[in-house]
C-alpha positions in Angstrom: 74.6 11.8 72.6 74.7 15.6 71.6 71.9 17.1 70.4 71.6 19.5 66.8 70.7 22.6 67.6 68.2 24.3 65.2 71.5 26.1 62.9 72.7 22.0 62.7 69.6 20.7 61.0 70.6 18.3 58.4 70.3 18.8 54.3 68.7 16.5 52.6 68.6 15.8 48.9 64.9 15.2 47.1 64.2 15.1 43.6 63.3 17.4 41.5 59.4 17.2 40.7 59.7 19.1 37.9 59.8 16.7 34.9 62.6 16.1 32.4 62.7 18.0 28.8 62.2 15.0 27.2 59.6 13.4 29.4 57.7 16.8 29.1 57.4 16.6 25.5 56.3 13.0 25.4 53.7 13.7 27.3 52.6 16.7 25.8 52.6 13.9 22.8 50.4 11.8 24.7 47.8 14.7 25.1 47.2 15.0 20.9 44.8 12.2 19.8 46.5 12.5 16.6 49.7 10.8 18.3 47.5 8.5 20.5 45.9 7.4 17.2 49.1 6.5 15.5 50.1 4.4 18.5 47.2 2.5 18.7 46.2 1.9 15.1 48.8 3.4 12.8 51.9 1.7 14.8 50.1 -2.0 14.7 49.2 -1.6 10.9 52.9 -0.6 10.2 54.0 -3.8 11.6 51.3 -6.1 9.9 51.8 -4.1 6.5 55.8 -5.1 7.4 55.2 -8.5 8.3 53.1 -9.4 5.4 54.8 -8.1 2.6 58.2 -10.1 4.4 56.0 -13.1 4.1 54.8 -12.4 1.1 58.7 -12.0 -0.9 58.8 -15.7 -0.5 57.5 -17.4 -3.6 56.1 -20.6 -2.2 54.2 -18.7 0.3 52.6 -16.6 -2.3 51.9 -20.2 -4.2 50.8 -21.6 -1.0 48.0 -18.6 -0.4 46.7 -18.9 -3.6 46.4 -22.5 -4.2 44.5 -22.4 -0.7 42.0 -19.9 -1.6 41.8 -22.0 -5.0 41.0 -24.9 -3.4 38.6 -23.5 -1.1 36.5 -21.6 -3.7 36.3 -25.4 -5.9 35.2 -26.7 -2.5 32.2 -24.1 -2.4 31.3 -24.0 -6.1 31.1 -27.9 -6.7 28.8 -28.7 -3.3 25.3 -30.0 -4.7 23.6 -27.5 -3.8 25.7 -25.3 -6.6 25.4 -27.9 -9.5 23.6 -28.0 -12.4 23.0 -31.5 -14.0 20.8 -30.6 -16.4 18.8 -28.1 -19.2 15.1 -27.8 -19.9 13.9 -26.0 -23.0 10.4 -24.8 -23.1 8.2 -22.6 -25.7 10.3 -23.8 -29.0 9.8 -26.4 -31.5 12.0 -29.6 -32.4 14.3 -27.4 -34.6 15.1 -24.4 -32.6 15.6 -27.1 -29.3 18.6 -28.8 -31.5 20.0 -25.2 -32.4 20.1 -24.2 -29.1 21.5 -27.6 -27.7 24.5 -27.1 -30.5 25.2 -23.5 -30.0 25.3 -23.9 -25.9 27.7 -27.2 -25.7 27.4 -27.6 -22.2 29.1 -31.0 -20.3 26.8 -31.8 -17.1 27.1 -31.8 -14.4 28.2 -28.1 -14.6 28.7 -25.5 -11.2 26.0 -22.8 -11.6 29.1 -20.3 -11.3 30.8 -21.5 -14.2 27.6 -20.4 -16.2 27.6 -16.8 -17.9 23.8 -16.8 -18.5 23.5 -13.2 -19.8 26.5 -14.4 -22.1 24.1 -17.6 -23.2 21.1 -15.6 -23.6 22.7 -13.4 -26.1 23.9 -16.3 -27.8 20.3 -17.5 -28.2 18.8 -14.6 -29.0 21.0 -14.1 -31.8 19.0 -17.1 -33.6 16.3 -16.1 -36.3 13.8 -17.8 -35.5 13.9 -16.9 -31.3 12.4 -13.5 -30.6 13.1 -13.3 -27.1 14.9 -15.9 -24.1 14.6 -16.0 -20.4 17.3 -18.5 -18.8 17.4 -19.3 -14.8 18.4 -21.9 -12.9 15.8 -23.7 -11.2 15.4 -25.9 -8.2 16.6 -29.4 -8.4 19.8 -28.5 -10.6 18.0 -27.7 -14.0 18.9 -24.9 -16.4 15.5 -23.3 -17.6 15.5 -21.7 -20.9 12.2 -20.1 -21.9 12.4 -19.4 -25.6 9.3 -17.1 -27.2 9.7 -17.9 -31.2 9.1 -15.8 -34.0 5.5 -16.2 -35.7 6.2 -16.4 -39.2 3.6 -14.0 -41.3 4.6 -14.2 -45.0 7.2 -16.1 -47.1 9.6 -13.6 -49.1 10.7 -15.0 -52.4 13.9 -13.6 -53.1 15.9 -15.3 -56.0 15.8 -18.6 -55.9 15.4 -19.1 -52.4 12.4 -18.6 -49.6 12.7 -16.9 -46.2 10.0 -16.8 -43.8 9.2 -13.2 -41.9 7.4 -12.5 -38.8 5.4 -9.2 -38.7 8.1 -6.7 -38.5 10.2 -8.4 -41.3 12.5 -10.3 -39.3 14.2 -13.2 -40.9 12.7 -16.5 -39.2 14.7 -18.7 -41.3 14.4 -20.3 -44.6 12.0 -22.8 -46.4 13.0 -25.5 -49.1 9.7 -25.3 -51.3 6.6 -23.4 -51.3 4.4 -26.4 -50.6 6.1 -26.6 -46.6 4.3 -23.3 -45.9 1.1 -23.4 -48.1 -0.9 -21.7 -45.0 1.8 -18.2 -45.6 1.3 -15.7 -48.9 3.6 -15.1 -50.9 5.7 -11.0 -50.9 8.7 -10.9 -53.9 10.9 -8.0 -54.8 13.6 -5.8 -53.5 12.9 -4.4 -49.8 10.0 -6.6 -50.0 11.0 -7.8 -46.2 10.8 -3.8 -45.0 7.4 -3.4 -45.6 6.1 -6.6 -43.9 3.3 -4.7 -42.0 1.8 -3.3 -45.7 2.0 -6.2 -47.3 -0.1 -7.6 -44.4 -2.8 -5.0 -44.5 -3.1 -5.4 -48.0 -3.5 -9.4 -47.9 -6.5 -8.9 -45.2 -8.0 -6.7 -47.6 -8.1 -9.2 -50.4 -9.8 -11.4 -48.3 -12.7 -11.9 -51.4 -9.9 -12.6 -53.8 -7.9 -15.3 -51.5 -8.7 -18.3 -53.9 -7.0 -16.5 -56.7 -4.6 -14.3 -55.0 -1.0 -15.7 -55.6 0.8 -13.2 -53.5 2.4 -9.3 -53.8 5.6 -8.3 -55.7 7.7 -4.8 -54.6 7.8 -3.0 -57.4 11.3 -0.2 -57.6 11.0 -0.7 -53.7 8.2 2.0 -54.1 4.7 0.0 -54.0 2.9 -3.3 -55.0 1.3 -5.5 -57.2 -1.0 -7.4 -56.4 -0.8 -11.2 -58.4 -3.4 -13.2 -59.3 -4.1 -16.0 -61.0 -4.0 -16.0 -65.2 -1.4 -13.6 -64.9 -3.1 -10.9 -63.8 -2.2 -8.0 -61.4 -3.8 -5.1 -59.6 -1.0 -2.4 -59.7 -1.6 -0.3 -56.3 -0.2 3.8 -55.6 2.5 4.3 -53.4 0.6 5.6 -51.1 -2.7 4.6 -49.6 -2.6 1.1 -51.1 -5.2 -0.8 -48.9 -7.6 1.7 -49.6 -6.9 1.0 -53.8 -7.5 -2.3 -53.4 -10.7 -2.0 -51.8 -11.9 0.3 -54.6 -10.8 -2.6 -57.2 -12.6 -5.2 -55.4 -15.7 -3.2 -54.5 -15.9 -2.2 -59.0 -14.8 -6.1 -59.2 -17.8 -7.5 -57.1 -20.1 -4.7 -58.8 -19.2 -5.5 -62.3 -17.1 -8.6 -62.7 -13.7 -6.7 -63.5 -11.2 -8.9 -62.9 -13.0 -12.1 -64.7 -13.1 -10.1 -67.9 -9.9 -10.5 -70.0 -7.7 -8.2 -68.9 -3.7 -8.2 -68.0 -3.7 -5.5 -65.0 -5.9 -2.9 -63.1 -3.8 0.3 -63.2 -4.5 2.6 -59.8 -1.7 4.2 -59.6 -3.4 7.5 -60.7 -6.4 7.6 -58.0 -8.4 9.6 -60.0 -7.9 7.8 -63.5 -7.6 3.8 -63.3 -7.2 2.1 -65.9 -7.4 -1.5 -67.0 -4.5 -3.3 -69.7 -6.1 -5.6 -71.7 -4.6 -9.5 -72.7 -3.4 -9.5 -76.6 -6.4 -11.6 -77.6 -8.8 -9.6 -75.8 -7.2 -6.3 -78.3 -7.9 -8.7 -81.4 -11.5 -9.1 -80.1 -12.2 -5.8 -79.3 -10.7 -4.3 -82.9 -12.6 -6.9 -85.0 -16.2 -5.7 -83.1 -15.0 -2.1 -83.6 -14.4 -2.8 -87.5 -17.3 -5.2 -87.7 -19.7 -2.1 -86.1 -18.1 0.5 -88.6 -18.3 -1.9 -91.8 -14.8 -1.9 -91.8 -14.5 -5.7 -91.0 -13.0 -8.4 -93.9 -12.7 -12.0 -93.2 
């Protein structure tokens, strides 16, 4: 068996360890997180996004998802625990219960997310006679409506017809005849219902005249008049009315005024009232002039 000498040493072939051009630059990829976060979230997304909108192009499958999350939305909204089988009304009286009962047509039982309640509570407040409503649903299935009514103050005669009006002039609704509301006074005239709060003032202050007080007419939409019994009438200033009238009464309780024979007390000049006498009470006053200056013939 011969033997290599050191100048015979065989070659052998190894790889190279430097890497390839394109291996180098994929793993220089592999260094940028950029790159790393495409592979792992953007590539996977890509593919859902692909997948989906593939499944989507298909009609029935669109259908399919749609009916399905239909059907599982009905199956929440209708369990008991959603339902509402019934509606309480609290705070209003037998009319204003039927009102709300027609204007809300509601079929129970009802699911609680079929009902718009800020939608219903406009709805209510848009009656007359309801000043404010509170709805909820409560325990047990029950729609709770909370209605806080109008409080009537004064019946405005207008035409023909009667409206009731709460303190700030609101309409509360209408009245057939005088006689249903003989515990409200009477206010007449144009722009009568704007000066509800007035006409108010000025019926507390005739307190001492209520038995004959019949109630107060707007006159030019500028001031009152106050109307009493045998046509007579206190006509007030435009401004500082109450405080007119409770001159008249104070002169009427000094000196019996307004049970004299007079038409109207005239304070529409502060400083100069004056008092209209009736026709006969003229007659009687010119025949005791003439009859004190000899001037008088039967």
């Amino acid at each position: 068996m011969q033997s290599l000498t050191d100048d015979e040493t065989p070659q052998i072939n190894r790889p190279d360890p430097a890497p390839s051009r394109l291996k180098y630059r994929i793993e220089r990829l592999m260094l940028t997180p950029l790159f790393r976060l495409a592979l792992r979230v953007g590539l996977p997304a890509l593919v859902a996004f692909g997948a989906t909108s593939w499944y989507f192009s298909y009609e029935d499958n669109r259908t399919a998802v749609v009916d399905g999350i239909a059907e599982i939305r009905r199956k929440i909204e209708t369990r008991p625990e959603f339902m509402v089988n019934s509606m309480a009304i609290n705070g209003a009286s037998g009319g204003i219960t039927e009102d709300i009962r027609e204007i809300l047509p509601l079929e129970f039982p009802i699911s609680s997310f079929d009902l718009e309640l800020d939608q219903m509570r406009e709805i209510i407040n848009g009656l007359d006679a309801v000043r404010t409503a509170e709805l909820r649903i409560r325990q047990g299935g029950v729609l709770q409506i909370d209605v806080t009514e109008r409080v009537p103050v004064a019946l405005w005669r207008r035409g023909g017809s009667l409206e009731l009006l709460d303190r700030k002039g609101v309409h509360v609704g209408p009245v057939a005849a005088r006689a249903d509301r003989p515990d409200l006074p009477v206010i007449a005239g144009d722009g009568a219902d704007a000066h509800v709060p007035e006409a108010v003032a000025l019926i507390r202050a005739a307190a001492p005249l209520a038995s004959r007080l019949r109630g107060l007419e707007r006159m030019g939409e500028r001031r009152w008049d106050v109307v009493l019994d045998r046509n007579q009438r206190i006509m007030l200033p435009e401004k500082g009315a109450v405080h007119a009238l409770e001159r008249a009464i104070a002169m009427d309780q000094a000196v019996d005024m307004l049970g004299r024979d007079i038409a109207a007390v005239d304070l529409r000049l502060p400083r100069r009232p004056t008092m209209r006498l009736n026709a006969g009470a003229v007659e009687e006053y010119t025949r005791i002039k003439a009859m004190e200056t000899g001037e008088y013939q039967e």
